[in-house]
DOSENU-913505 format. One record per residue: residue in one letter; x, y, z of N, C-alpha, C in turn. Coordinates in steps of 0.2 Angstrom, whole numbers, plus 5000, padded with zeros to 4 digits. Example, Ala and Ser with C-alpha at 12.3 -4.5 7.8 and 13.67 -1.06 7.14 Angstrom:
BEGIN
A506649725039506249785039506649845039 S506449895035506849955036506450005039 
% end
This chain:
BEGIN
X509248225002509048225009508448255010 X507848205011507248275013507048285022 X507648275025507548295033508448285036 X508248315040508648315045508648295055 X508548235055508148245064508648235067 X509148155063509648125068510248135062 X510948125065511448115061511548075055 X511248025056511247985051510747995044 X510448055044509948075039510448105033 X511048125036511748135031511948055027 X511948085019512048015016512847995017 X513348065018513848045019514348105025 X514248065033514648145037515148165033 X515648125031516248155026516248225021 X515748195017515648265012515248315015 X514748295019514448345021514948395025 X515248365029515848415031516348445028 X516548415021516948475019516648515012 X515948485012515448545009515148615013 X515248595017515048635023515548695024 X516148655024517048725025516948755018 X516948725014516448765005516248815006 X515548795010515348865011515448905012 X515848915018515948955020516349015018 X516848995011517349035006516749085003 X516249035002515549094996514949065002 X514849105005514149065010513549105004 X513449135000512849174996512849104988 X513449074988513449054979512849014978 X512249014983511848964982511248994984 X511249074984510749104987510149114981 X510149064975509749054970509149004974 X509648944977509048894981508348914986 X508648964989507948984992507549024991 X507749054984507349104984506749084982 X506249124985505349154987505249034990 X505649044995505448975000505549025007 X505148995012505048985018505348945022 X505948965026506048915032505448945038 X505148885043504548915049505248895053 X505248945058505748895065505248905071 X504948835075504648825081505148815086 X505048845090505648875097504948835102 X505148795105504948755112505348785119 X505948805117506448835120506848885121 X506948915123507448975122507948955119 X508549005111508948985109509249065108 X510049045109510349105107510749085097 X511349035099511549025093511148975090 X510748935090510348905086509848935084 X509448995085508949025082509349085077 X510049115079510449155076510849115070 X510949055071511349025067511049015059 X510548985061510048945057509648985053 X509449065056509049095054509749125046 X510349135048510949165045511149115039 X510949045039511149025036510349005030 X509948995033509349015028509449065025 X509649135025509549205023510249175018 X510749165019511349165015511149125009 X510549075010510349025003509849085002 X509549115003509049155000508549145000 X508349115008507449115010507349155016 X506749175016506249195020506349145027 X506149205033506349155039505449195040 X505249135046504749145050504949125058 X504949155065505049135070504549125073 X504349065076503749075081504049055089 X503949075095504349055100503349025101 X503348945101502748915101502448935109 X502748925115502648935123502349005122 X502449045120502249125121501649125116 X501549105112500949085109500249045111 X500548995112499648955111500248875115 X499848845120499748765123499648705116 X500248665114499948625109499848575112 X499248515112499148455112499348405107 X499848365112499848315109499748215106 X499348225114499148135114498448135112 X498548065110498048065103497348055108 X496748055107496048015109496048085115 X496548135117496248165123495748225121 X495348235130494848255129495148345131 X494948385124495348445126495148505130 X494848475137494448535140494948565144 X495548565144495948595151496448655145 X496948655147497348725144497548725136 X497748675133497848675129497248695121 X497448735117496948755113496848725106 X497348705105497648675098498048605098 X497948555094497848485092498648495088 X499048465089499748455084499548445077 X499148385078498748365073498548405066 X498348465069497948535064498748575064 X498948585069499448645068499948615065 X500248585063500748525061500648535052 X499948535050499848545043499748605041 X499348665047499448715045499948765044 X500548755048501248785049501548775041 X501348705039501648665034501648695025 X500548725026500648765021501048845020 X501348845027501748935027502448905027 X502548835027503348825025503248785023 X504148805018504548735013504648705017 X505148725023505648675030505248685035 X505248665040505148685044505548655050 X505848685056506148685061506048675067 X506048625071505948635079506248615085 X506348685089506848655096506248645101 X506348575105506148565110506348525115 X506548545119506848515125506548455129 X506748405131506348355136506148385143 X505848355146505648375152506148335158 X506448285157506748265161506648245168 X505948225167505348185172505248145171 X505148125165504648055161505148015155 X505447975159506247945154505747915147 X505347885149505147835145504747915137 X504647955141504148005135504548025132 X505348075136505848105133506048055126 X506247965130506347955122506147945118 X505447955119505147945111505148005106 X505348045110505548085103504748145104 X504348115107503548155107503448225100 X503748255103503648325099503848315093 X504548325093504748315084504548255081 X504248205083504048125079503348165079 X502948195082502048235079502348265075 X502648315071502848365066503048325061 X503248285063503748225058503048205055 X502748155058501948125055501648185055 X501448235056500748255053501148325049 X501648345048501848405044502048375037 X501948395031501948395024502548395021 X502948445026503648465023504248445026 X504648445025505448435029505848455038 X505648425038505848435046506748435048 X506848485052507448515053507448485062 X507848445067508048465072508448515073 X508448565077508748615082508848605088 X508948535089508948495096508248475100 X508148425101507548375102507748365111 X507248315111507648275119508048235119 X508348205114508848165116509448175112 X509348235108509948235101509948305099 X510448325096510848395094511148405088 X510848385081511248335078511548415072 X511348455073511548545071512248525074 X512248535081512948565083513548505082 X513448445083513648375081514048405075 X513448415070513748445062514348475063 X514348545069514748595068515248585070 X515148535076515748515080516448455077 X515848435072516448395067516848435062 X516248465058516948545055517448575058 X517248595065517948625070518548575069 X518248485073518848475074519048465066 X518948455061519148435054519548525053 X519448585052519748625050520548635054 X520148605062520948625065521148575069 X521248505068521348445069522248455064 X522748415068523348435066523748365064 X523248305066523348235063522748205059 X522948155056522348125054521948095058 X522148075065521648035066521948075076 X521648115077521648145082521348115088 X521448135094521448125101520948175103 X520148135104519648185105519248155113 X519148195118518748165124518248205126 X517648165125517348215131517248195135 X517248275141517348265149516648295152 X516348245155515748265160516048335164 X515648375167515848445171515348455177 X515448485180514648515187514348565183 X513748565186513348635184512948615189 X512448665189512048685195511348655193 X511248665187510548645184510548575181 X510048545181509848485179509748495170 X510348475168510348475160510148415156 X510148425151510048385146510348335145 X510448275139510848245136511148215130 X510548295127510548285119511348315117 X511548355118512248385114512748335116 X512848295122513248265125513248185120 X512248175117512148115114512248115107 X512448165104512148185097513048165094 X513548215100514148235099514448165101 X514348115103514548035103514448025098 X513748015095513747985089514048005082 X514248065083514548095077515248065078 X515748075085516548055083516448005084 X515947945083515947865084516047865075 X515847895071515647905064515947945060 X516747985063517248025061517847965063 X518348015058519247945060519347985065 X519247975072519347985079519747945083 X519847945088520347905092519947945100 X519047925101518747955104518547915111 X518647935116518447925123517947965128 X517647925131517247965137517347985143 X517448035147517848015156517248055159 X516948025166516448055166516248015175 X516248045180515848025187515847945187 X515747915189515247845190514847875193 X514247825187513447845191513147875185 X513647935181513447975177513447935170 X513247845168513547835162512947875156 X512947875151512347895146512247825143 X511747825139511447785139511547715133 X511747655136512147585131512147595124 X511547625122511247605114511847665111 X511947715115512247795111513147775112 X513147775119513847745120514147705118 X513947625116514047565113514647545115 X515147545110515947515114516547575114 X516347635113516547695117516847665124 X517747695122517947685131517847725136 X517447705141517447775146517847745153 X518147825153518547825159518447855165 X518447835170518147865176518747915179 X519447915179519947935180519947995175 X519748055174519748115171520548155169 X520948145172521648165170521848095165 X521648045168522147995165521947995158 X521248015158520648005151520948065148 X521348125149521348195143521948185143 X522648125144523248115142523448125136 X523948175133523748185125523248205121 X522648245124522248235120522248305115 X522048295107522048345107521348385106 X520648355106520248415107519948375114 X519548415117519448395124518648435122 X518248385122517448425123517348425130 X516848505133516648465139516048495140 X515648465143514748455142514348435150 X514148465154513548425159513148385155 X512848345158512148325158512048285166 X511348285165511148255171511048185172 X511048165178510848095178510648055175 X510847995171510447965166509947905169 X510447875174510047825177509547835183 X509847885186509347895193509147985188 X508247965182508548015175508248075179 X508348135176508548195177508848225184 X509048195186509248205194509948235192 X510348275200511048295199511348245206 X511448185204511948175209512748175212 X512948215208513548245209513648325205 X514048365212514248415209515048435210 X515448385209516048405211516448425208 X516848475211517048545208517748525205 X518048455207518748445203518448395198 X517848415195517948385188517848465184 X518048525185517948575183518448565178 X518648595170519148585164519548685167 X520148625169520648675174521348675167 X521548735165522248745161522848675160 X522948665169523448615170523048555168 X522448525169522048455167522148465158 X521948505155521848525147522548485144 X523248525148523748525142523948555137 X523748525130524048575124523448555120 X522748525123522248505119521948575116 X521348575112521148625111520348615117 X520148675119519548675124518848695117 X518348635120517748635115517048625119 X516648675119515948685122515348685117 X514848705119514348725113514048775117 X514048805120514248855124513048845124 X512948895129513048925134513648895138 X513948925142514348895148514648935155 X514548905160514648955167515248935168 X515648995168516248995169516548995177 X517048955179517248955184516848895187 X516348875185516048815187516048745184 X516348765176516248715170516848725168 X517148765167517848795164518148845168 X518548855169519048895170519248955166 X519149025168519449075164519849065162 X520449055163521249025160520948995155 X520748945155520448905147519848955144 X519548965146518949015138519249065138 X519849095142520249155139520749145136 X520949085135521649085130521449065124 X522049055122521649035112521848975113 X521848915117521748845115520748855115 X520648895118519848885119519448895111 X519248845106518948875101518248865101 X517848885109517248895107516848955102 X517149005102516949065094516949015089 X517548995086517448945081516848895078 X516648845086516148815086515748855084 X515348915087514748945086514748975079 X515349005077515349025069515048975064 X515248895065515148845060514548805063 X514048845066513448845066512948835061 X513348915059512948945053513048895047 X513648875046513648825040513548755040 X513648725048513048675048512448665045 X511848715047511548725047511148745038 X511848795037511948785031511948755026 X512248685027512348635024511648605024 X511248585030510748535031510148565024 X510148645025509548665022509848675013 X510348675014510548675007510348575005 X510348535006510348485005509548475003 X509248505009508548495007508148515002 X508548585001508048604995508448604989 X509048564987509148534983508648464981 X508548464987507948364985507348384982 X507048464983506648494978505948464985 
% end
């Protein structure tokens, strides 16, 4: 494997998922692979367990981290033929290869702007690093995809899934802020590619997007959609079709104890409570978001060990 951008850069989700629980027994047995290598991680955006998880699971193979939070540094340009007399200092172009001689992998989180539907999908930032960097590219969540936490979220339900072919839903929620659609997009396409028995429930109005959903059933009925279910993912995003916009915030699609059931409750956390979840669910133990964020680390784990296995 010499990258990691979307899910399907795994030659196989199966093994890599139960390579990944591996690690977890000996998370050092391979800390021969990175020794005197450099992961770079490029922050576009504030992270708490992606920049924690990743930097942990580097360090566990035995490489050197370097963090750069890129915004607190330097304006990069990125469209091609522009004339650079306004704020930006520096060409992707140039930095993309120089980053490249200070790293074996390199990583980068950047968020969409959720303005310019047509820009967010092209992927802009991580497809420049992709073409002009030398070395192996890592997403840490892009604009349209998440495919780290995807990885980890398939480990959870795989460790604590109690069938083989389990009852997984995810349920749209309210938030105040105008989110994203990558973790919501990332985490589809992984249980479409896991033995799932996977549905959508989610506003009208709210669909995501044909190409990711495909023949995913979604239900607009949100209790009818978590009947029996046993993991319950639940995720905001914003508008897809009228894009980044909030046109709905109602408070009875909030993941309440009674709606839940006996499922297990699954986030990828940050998450505002009482807005999104209910205390009664993140305080009881059906709630395994700890879990998720522990199995960050060996997501993350697993991608980089893969790569520098490709030499």
């Amino acid at each position: 494997m010499n990258q990691y951008t979307k899910i399907n850069d795994l030659p196989s989700i199966t093994l890599a998922v139960q390579e990944a629980i591996a690690l977890k027994s000996d998370p050092y047995k391979h800390k021969h692979l990175g020794a005197q290598k450099t992961l770079v991680m490029l922050f576009f955006n504030a992270s708490l367990r992606t920049r924690l998880s990743t930097e942990k699971a580097a360090k566990n193979l035995g490489m050197d981290v370097i963090v750069l939070n890129v915004t607190d540094a330097w304006q990069l340009e990125f469209e091609s033929g522009v004339v650079m007399n306004l704020d930006k200092s520096e060409h992707v172009k140039e930095a993309a290869q120089v980053i490249s001689q200070y790293a074996d992998i390199l990583a980068v989180r950047a968020f969409p702007s959720l303005k310019d539907k047509a820009k967010d999908l092209s992927e802009w930032i991580i497809n420049s690093f992709q073409t002009y960097a030398t070395v192996p590219i890592v997403n840490m969540e892009s604009a349209t995809g998440h495919p780290l936490q995807a990885l980890a979220d398939a480990i959870t339900i795989e460790e604590l899934k109690t069938k083989k072919t389990p009852k997984v839903v995810l349920s749209w929620a309210p938030h105040p802020k105008v989110l994203p659609h990558a973790v919501a997009n990332s985490f589809i396409e992984m249980m479409q590619s896991i033995d799932v028995d996977f549905s959508i429930t989610h506003p009208e109005g709210y669909e995501l997007a044909e190409d990711i959903v495909k023949d995913t059933p979604v239900n607009y009925n949100q209790e009818d959609a978590l009947k029996a279910a046993d993991f319950v993912y639940v995720k905001n995003w914003s508008n897809y079709k009228a894009y980044g916009t909030i046109t709905s915030q109602d408070p009875n699609w909030m993941m309440t104890k009674e709606k839940l059931g006996s499922a297990k409750f699954m986030h990828c956390l940050p998450v505002r409570r009482n807005v999104v979840v209910e205390d009664a669910v993140l305080d009881s133990d059906q709630s395994v978001v700890i879990a998720q964020s522990n199995n960050r680390t060996y997501a993350a784990q697993l991608v980089l060990k893969k790569i520098l296995e490709n030499g």
